[in-house]
C-alpha positions in Angstrom: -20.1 -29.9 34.2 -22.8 -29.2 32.1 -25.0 -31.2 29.9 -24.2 -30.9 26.5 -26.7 -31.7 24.0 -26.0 -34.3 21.0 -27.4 -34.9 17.6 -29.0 -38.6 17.5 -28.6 -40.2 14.1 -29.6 -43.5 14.4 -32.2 -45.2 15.8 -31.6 -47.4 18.7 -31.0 -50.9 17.4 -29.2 -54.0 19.0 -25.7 -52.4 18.6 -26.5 -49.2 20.4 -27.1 -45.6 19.2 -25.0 -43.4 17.5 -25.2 -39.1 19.1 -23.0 -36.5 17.1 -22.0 -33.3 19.7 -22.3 -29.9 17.4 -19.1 -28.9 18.2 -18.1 -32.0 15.5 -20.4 -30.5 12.9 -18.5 -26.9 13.6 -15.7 -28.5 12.7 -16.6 -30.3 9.5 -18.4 -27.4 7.7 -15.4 -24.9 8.5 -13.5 -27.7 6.5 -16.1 -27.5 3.8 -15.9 -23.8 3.8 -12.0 -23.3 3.7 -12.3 -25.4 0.4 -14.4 -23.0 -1.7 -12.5 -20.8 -4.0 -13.2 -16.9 -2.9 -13.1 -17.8 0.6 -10.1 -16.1 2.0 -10.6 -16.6 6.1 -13.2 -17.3 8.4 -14.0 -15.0 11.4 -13.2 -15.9 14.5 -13.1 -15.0 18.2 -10.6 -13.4 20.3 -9.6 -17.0 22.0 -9.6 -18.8 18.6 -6.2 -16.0 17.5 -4.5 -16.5 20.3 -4.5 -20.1 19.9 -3.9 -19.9 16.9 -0.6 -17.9 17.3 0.6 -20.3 19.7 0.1 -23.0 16.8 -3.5 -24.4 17.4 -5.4 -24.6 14.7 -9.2 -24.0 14.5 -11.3 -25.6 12.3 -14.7 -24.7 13.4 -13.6 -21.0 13.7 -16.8 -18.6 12.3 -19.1 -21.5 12.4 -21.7 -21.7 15.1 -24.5 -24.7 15.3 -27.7 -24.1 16.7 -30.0 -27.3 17.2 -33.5 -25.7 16.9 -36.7 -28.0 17.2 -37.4 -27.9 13.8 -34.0 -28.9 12.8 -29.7 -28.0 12.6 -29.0 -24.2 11.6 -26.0 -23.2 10.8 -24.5 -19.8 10.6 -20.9 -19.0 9.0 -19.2 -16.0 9.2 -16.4 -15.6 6.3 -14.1 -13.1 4.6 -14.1 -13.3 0.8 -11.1 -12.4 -1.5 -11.6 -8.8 -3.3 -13.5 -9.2 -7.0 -15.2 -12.8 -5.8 -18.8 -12.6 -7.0 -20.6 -12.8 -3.5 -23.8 -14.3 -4.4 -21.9 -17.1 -5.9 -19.4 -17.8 -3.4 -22.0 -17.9 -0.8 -24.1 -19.8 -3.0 -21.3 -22.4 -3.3 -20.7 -22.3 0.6 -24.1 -23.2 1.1 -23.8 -26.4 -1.2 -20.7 -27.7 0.0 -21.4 -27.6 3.1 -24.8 -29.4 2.8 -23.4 -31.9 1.0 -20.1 -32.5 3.1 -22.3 -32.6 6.8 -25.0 -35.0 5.1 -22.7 -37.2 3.1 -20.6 -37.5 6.6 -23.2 -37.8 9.1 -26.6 -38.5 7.3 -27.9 -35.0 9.2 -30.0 -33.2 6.5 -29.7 -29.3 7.8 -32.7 -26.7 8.2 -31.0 -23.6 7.0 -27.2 -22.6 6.2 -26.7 -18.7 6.7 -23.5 -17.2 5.3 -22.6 -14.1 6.9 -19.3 -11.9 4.8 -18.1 -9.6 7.5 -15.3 -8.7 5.1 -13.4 -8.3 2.0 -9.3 -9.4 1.9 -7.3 -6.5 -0.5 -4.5 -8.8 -2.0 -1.2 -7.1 -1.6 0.0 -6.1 -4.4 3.4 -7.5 -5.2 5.0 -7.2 -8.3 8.3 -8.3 -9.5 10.9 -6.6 -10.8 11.8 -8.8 -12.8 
C-alpha cells in the first residue's frame, strides 16, 4: 500500500498532532461548490458515474488537491447553468471555498483554479396550464 501524504495542521504538542489526507479537503470544497447559485454539476470521472448510478454519492467529484511546496492548490472543474455570469460564479466559487476549507481546517490555500468545462441548457418545460 502506498504512502499517502497528509496535511499537518497543528504543531506537535502534549496531546499529539493533528494530519488532514487531501482526499478530506476534496470532499469539503465540492460541498462548498455545490452550494453556489449558477453551479449546475461538477465534472467527474468515468468511475465517479457509475457509482453514482449504483447510488454512491461523490462529493469530491471535479475537485483535485495538489500539495505543492509552496502551499495547497486546488483545481475545480464545474458546469454552470445557461445565462450565469461566469466571472461571478467563479468568483464566488473561489470565496466559498476559501472560506469553508480554512474555517474547517485552519489550512489557508495557495491558489483556487475554477475550470467551466460546460454550460447546462435548462429544458424548457412549459405548462399548459
Amino acid at each position: 500500500m502506498s504512502e499517502q501524504p497528509l496535511l499537518e495542521v497543528s504543531d506537535q504538542n502534549e496531546l499529539g498532532k493533528v494530519e488532514i489526507a487531501p482526499e478530506v479537503l476534496e470532499v469539503i470544497a465540492g460541498i462548498a461548490a455545490t452550494e453556489i447559485p449558477g453551479v449546475y454539476a461538477m465534472r467527474g470521472n468515468f468511475a465517479s458515474g457509475v457509482a453514482e448510478r449504483f447510488g454512491k454519492k461523490s462529493h469530491s467529484k471535479g475537485v483535485k488537491v495538489e500539495l505543492k511546496e509552496d502551499g495547497v492548490s486546488i483545481d475545480i472543474y464545474v458546469i454552470l447553468k445557461f445565462g450565469q455570469p461566469i466571472p461571478k460564479v467563479a468568483q464566488d466559487l473561489q470565496t466559498n471555498i476559501r472560506q469553508t476549507i480554512f474555517s474547517m481546517t485552519a489550512i489557508d490555500l495557495q491558489e483556487i483554479n475554477v475550470h467551466v468545462v460546460g454550460i447546462h441548457m435548462e429544458d424548457e418545460v412549459e405548462d399548459s396550464e
